[in-house]
MARLOKOL-113958 format. One record per residue (C-alpha): residue in three letters; residue number from 1; y, z, x. Coordinates in pm, 1 decimal. Each point is the difference from the previous one (the first is absolute). Layout:
<atoms>
+------+-----+----------+----------+----------+
! code ! pos !        Y !        Z !        X !
+------+-----+----------+----------+----------+
!  ALA ! NUM !        Y !        Z !        X !
...
+------+-----+----------+----------+----------+
</atoms>
This chain:
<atoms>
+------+-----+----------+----------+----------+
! code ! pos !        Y !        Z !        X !
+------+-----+----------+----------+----------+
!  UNK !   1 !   9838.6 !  12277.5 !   9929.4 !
!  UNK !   2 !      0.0 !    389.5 !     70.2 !
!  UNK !   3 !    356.0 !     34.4 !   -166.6 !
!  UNK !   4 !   -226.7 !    -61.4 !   -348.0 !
!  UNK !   5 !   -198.3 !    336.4 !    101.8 !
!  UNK !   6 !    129.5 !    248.4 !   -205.7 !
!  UNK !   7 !   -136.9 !    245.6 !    274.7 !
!  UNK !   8 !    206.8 !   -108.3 !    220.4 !
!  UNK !   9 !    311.8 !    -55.0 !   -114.9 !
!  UNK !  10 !     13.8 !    200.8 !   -367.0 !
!  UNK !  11 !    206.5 !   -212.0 !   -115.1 !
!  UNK !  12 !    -59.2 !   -174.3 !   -371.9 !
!  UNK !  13 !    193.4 !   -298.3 !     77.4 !
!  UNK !  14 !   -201.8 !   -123.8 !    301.8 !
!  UNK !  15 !   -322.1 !     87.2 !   -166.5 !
!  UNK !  16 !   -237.6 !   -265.6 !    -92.7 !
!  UNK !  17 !     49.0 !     59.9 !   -347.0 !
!  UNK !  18 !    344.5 !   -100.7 !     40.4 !
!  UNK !  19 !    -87.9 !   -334.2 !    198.7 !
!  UNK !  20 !    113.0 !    192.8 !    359.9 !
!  UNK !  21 !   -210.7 !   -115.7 !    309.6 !
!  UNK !  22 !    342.1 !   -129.0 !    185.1 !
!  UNK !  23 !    352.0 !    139.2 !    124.5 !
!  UNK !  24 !    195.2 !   -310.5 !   -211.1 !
!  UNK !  25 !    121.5 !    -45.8 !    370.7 !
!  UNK !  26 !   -149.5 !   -304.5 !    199.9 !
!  UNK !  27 !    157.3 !    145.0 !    376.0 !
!  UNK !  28 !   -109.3 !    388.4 !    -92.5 !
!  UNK !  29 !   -339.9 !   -127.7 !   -188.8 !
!  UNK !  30 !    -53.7 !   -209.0 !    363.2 !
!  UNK !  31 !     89.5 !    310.5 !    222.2 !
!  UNK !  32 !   -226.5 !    205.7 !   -170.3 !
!  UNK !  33 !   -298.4 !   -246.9 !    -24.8 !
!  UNK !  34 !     26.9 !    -97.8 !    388.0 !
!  UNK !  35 !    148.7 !    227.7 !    125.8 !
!  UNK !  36 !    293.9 !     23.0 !    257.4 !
!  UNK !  37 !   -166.6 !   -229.0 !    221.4 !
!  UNK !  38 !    -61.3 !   -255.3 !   -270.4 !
!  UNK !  39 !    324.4 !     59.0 !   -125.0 !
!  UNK !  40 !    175.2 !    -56.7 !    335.7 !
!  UNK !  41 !   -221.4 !   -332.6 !     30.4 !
!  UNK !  42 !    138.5 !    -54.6 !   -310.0 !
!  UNK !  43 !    383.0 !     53.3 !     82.9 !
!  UNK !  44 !    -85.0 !   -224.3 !    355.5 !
!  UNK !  45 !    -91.3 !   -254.7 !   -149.7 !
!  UNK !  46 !    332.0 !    -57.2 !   -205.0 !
!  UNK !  47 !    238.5 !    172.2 !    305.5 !
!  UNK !  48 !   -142.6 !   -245.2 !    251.0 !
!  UNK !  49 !    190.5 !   -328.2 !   -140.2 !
!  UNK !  50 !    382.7 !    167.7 !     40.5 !
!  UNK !  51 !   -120.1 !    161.2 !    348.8 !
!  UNK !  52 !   -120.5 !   -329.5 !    107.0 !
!  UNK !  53 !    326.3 !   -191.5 !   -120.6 !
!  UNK !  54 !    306.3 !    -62.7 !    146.8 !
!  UNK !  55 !    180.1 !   -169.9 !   -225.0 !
!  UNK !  56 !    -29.2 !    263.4 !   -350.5 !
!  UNK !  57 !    158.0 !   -212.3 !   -213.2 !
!  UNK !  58 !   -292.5 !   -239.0 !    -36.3 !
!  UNK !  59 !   -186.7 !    310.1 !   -135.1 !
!  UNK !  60 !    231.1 !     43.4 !   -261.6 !
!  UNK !  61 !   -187.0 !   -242.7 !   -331.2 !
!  UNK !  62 !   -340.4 !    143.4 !     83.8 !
!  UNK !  63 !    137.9 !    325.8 !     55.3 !
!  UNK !  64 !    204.7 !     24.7 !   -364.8 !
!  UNK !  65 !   -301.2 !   -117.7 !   -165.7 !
!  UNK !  66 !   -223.6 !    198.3 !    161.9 !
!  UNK !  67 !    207.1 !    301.6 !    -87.9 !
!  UNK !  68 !    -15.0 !   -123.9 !   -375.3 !
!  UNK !  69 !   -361.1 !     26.3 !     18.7 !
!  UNK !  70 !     24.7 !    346.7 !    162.7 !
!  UNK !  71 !    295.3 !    119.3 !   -235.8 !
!  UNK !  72 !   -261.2 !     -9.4 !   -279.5 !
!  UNK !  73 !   -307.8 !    206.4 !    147.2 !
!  UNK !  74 !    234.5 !    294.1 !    108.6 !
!  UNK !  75 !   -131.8 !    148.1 !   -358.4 !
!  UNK !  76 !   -232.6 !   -218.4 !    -76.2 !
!  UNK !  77 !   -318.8 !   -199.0 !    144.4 !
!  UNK !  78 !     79.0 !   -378.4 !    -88.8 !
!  UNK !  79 !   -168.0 !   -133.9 !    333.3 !
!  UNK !  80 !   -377.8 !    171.7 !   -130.0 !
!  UNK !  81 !     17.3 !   -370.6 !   -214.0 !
!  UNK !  82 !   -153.9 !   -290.7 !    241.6 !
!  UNK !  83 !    340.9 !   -239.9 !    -90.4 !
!  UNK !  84 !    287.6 !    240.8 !    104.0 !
!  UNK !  85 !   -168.9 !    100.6 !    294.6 !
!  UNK !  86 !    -65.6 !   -361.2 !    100.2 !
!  UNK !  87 !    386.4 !    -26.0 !   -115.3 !
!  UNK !  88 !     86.2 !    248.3 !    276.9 !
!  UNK !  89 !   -282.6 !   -150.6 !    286.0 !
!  UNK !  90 !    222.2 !   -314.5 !    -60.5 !
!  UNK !  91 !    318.8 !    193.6 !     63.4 !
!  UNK !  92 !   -114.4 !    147.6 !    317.5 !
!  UNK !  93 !   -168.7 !   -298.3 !    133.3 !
!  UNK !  94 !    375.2 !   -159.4 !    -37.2 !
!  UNK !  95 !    104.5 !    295.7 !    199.2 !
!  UNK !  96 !   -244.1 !   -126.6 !    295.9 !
!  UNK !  97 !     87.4 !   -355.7 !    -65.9 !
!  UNK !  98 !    362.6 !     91.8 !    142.6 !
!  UNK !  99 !   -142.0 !    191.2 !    283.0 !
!  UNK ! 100 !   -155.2 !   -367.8 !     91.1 !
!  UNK ! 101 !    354.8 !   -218.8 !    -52.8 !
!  UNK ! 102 !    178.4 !    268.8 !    239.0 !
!  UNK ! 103 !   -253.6 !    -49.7 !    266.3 !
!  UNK ! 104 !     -3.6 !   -354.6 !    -65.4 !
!  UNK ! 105 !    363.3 !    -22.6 !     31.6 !
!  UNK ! 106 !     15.0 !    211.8 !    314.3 !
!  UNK ! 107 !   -254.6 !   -167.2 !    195.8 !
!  UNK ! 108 !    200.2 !   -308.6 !     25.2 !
!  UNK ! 109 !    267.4 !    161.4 !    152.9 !
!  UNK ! 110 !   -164.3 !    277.9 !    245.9 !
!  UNK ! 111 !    -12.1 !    -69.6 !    351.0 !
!  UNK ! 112 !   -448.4 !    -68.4 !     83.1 !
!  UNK ! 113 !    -42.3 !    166.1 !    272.5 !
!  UNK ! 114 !   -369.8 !     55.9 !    -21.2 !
!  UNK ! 115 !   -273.5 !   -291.0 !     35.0 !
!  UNK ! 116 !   -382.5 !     93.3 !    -60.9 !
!  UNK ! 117 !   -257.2 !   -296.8 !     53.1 !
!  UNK ! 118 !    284.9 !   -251.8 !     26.3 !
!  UNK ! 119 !    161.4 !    139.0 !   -330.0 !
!  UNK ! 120 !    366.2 !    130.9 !    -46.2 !
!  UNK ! 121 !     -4.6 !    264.1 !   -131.4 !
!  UNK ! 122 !    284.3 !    139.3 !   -277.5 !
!  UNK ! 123 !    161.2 !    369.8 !    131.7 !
!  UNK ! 124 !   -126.4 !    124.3 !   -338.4 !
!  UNK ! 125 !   -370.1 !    -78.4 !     52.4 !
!  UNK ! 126 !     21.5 !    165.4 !    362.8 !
!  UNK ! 127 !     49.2 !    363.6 !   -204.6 !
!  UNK ! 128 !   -314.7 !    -82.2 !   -201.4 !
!  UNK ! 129 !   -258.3 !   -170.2 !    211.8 !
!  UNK ! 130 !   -144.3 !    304.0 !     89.1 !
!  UNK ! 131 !   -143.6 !     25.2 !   -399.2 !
!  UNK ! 132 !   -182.7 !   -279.3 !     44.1 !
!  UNK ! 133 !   -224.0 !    128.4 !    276.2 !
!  UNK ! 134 !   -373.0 !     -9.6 !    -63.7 !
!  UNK ! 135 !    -27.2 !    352.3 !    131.1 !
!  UNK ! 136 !    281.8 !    143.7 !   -180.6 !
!  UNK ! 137 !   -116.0 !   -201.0 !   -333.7 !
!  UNK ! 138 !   -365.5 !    181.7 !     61.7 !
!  UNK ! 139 !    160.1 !    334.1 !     42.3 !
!  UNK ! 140 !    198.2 !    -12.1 !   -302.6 !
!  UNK ! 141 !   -286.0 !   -107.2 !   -221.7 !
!  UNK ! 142 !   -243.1 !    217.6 !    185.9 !
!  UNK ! 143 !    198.5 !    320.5 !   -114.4 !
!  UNK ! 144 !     79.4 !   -117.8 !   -334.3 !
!  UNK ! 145 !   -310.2 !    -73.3 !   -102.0 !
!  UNK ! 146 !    -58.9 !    390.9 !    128.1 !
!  UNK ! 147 !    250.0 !    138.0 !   -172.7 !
!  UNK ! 148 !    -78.2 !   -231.1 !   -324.7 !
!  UNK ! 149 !   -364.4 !    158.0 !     25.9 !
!  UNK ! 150 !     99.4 !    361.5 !     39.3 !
!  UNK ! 151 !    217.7 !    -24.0 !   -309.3 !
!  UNK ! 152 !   -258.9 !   -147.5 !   -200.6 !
!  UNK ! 153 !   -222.1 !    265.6 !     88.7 !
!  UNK ! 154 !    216.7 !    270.9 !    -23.6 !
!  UNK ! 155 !    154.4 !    -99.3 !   -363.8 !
!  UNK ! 156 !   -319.6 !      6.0 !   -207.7 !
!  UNK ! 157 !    -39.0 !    354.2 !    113.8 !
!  UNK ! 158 !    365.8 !    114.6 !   -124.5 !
!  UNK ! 159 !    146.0 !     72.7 !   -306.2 !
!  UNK ! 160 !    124.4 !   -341.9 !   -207.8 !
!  UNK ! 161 !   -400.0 !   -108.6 !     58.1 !
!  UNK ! 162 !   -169.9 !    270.7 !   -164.0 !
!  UNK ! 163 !    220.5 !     96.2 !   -308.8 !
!  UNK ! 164 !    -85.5 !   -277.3 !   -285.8 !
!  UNK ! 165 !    348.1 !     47.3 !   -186.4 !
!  UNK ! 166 !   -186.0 !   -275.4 !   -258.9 !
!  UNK ! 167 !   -294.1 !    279.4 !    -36.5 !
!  UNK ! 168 !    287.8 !    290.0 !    -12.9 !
!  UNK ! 169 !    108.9 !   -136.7 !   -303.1 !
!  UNK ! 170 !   -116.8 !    264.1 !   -312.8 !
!  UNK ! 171 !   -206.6 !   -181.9 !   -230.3 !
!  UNK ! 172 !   -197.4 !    167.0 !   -291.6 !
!  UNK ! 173 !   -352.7 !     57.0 !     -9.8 !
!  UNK ! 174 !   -179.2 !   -326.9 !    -32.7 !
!  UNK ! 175 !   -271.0 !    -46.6 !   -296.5 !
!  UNK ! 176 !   -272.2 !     -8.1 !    271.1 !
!  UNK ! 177 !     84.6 !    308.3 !    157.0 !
!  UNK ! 178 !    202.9 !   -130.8 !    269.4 !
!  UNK ! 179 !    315.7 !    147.7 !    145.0 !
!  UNK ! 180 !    276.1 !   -185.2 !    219.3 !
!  UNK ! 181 !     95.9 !    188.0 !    335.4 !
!  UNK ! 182 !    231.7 !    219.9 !   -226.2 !
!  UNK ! 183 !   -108.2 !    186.8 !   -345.3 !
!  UNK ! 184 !    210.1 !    225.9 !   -209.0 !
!  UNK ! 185 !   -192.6 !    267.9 !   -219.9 !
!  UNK ! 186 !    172.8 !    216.5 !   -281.4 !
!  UNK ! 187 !   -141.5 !    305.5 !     62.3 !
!  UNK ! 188 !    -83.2 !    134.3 !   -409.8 !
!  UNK ! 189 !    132.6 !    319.6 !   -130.9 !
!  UNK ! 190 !   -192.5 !    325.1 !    143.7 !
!  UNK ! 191 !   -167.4 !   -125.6 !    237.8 !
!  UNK ! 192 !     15.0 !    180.9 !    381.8 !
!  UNK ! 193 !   -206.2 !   -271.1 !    215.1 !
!  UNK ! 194 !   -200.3 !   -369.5 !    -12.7 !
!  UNK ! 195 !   -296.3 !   -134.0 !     94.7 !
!  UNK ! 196 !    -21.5 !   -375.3 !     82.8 !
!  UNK ! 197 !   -299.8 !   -156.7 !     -9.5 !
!  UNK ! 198 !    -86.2 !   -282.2 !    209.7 !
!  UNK ! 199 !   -223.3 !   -300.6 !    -83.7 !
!  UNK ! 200 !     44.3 !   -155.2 !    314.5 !
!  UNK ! 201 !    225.1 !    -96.0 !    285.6 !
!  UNK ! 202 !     98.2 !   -240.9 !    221.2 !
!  UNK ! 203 !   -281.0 !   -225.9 !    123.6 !
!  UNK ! 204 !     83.6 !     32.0 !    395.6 !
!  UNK ! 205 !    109.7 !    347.8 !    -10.9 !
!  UNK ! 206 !   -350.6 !    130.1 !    222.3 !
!  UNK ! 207 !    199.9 !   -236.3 !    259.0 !
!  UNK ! 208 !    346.8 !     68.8 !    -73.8 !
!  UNK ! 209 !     29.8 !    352.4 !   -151.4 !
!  UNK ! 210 !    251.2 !      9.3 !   -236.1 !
!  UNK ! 211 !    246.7 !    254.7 !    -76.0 !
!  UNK ! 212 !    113.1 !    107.9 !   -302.3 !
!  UNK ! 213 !    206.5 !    259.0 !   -201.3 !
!  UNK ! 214 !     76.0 !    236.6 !   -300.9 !
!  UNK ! 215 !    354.0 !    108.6 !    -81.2 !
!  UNK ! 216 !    153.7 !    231.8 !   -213.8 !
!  UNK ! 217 !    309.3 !    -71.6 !   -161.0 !
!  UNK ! 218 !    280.5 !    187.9 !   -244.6 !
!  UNK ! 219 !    212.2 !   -187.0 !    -92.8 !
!  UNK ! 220 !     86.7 !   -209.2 !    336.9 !
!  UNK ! 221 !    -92.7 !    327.5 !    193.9 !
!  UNK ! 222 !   -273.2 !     25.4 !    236.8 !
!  UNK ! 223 !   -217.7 !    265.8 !   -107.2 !
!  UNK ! 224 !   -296.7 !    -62.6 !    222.0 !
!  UNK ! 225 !   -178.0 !   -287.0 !    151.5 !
!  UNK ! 226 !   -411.6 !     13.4 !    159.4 !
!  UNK ! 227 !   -108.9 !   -251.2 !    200.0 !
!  UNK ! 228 !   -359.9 !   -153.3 !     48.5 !
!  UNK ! 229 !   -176.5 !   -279.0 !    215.7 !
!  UNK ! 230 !   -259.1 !   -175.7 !   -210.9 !
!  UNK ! 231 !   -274.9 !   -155.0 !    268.5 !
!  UNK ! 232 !   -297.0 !    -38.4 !   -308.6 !
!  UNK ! 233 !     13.8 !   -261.4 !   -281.7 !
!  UNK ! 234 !   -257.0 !    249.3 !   -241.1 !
!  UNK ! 235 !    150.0 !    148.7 !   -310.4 !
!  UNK ! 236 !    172.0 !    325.9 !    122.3 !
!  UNK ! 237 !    288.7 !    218.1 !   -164.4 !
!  UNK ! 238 !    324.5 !     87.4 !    151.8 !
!  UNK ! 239 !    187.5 !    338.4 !   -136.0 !
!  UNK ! 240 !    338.0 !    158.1 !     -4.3 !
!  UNK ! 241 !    183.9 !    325.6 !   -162.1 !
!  UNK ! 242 !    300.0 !     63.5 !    -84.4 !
!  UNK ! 243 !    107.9 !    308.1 !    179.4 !
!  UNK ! 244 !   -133.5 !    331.9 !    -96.3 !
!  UNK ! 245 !    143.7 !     90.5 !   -307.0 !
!  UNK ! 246 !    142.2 !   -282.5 !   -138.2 !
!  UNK ! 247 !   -119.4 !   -120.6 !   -321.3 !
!  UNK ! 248 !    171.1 !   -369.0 !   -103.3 !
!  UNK ! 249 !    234.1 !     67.2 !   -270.7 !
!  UNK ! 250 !    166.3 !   -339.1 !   -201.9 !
!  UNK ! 251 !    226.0 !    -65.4 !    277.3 !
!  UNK ! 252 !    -24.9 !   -280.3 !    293.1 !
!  UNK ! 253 !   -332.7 !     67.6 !    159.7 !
!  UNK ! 254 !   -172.0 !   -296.4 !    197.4 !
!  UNK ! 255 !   -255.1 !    -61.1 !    235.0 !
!  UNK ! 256 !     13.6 !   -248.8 !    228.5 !
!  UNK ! 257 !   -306.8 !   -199.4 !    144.1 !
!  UNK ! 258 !     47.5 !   -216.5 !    312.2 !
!  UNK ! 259 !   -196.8 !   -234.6 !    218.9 !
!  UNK ! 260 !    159.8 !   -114.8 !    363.3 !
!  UNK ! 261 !   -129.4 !   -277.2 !    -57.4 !
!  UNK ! 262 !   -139.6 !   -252.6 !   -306.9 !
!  UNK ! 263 !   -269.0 !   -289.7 !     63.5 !
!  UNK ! 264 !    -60.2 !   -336.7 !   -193.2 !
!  UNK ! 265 !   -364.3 !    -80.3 !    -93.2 !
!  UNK ! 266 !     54.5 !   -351.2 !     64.7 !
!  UNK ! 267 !     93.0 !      2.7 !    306.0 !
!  UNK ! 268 !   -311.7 !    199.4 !     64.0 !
!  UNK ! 269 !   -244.2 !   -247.3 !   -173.6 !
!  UNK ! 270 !    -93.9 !    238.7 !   -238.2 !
!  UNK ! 271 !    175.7 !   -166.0 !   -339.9 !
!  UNK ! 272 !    300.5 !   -221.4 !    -87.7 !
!  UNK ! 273 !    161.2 !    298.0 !    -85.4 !
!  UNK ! 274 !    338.9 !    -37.3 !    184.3 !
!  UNK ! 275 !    173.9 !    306.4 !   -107.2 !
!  UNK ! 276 !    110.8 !    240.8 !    260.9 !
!  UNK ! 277 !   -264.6 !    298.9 !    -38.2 !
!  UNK ! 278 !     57.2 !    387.5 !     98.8 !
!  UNK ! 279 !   -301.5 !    213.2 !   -132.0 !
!  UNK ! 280 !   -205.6 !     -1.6 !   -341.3 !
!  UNK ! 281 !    -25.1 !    333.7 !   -184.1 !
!  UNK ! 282 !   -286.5 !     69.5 !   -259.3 !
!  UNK ! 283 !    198.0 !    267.3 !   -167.7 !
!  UNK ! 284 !    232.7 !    258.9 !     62.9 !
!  UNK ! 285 !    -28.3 !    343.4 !   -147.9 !
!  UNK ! 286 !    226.4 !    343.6 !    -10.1 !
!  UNK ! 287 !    -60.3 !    338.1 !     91.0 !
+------+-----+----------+----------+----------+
</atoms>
């Protein structure tokens, strides 16, 4: 979702007002959302089947179809839709299906030269047994489960948790005062600094203090950019200048308000109000 913040990547055709938010690559959008040990997981579990098999060619109709499926995300993301991805789960579940007739095939002609509780055992299960001890089995969940938990923990603290690319999105001032995460503001002829007045903030911000900013812009360059930490929901104002001297003149002069983060009053009890919310403003007035 970070390749829609404009912040990150300046670039207008990822942005969210151009409908960004992915790489229109399924393998690169996976490597990048799991990383390279997701993405290795990823690439296991469809090298496995030809490692495991002998005999290649009875890879070869889940393999070409397979490759169809994977022919068309190279620059795009078919497989996000629930039917082609099923389409491809089939595909690769053929892939282990032939990994099963092989060993099928080959037990009945291996010499059994193992017998455990009475049993003969096939030369092929001899390599694996091991797996299927209880201790091993305990381990291996034991320190997934770990690692599973330290991920969690660890991702709501980076950076694709606390940018809301949804809130990013510039919206104009709403009728009631409120702004999204991102507000544009003309700045009027003659003017050398604002004054925005707040009516109120977020409601868990005395919790969760949250930070905010004022930008200067001239046309697309950055002029000069304050930053605040709002911890109070009273009315209070927020200032900026333009630097000393300047006066705006009829060309491209904006200020830009931002929030790291919106809210939505629903999901806080406080109304049905389900819009994503950055900060109400009471008025803003020039200097």
């Amino acid at each position: 979702r970070q390749s829609a913040n404009h912040d990150l990547t300046r670039s207008l055709f990822l942005s969210v007002e151009q409908n960004g938010e992915n790489a229109h690559n399924y393998f690169l959008q996976t490597l990048v959302e799991t990383g390279l040990i997701g993405f290795c997981a990823f690439a296991l579990l469809l090298i496995y089947p030809f490692i495991r098999t002998a005999n290649k060619r009875l890879l070869i109709p889940a393999a070409a179809a397979l490759a169809a499926v994977f022919a068309g995300n190279l620059l795009a993301h078919s497989m996000l839709v629930r039917e082609n991805l099923l389409l491809a789960v089939c595909f690769v579940a053929l892939l282990y299906a032939s990994i099963t007739k092989q060993d099928t095939t080959s037990a009945k002609n291996e010499t059994v030269s193992l017998m455990t509780d009475g049993r003969f055992v096939p030369m092929v299960g001899q390599r694996l047994a091991w797996l299927s001890q209880p201790k091993v089995l305990l381990a291996a969940t034991v320190i997934a489960l770990l690692l599973i938990a330290k991920e969690t923990y660890q991702s709501f603290k980076g950076s694709p948790f606390n940018v809301d690319v949804q809130c990013q999105a510039t919206r104009s001032l709403a009728r009631d005062g409120w702004t999204s995460g991102r507000l544009l503001i003309d700045v009027p002829v003659g003017a050398h600094g604002m004054i925005l007045n707040l009516a109120t903030t977020q409601p868990d911000v005395a919790t969760r203090p949250l930070p905010v900013s004022l930008t200067i812009w001239f046309n697309r360059d950055l002029l000069l950019k304050k930053d605040f930490i709002l911890n109070q929901t009273i009315p209070q104002s927020l200032a900026i200048d333009l630097p000393e001297g300047t006066l705006a003149t009829p060309d491209d002069y904006q200020i830009e308000f931002k929030v790291q983060r919106c809210f939505v009053p629903r999901n806080f009890g406080i109304n049905q109000d389900g819009r994503r919310l950055g900060i109400k403003i009471e008025s803003v007035d020039w200097k």
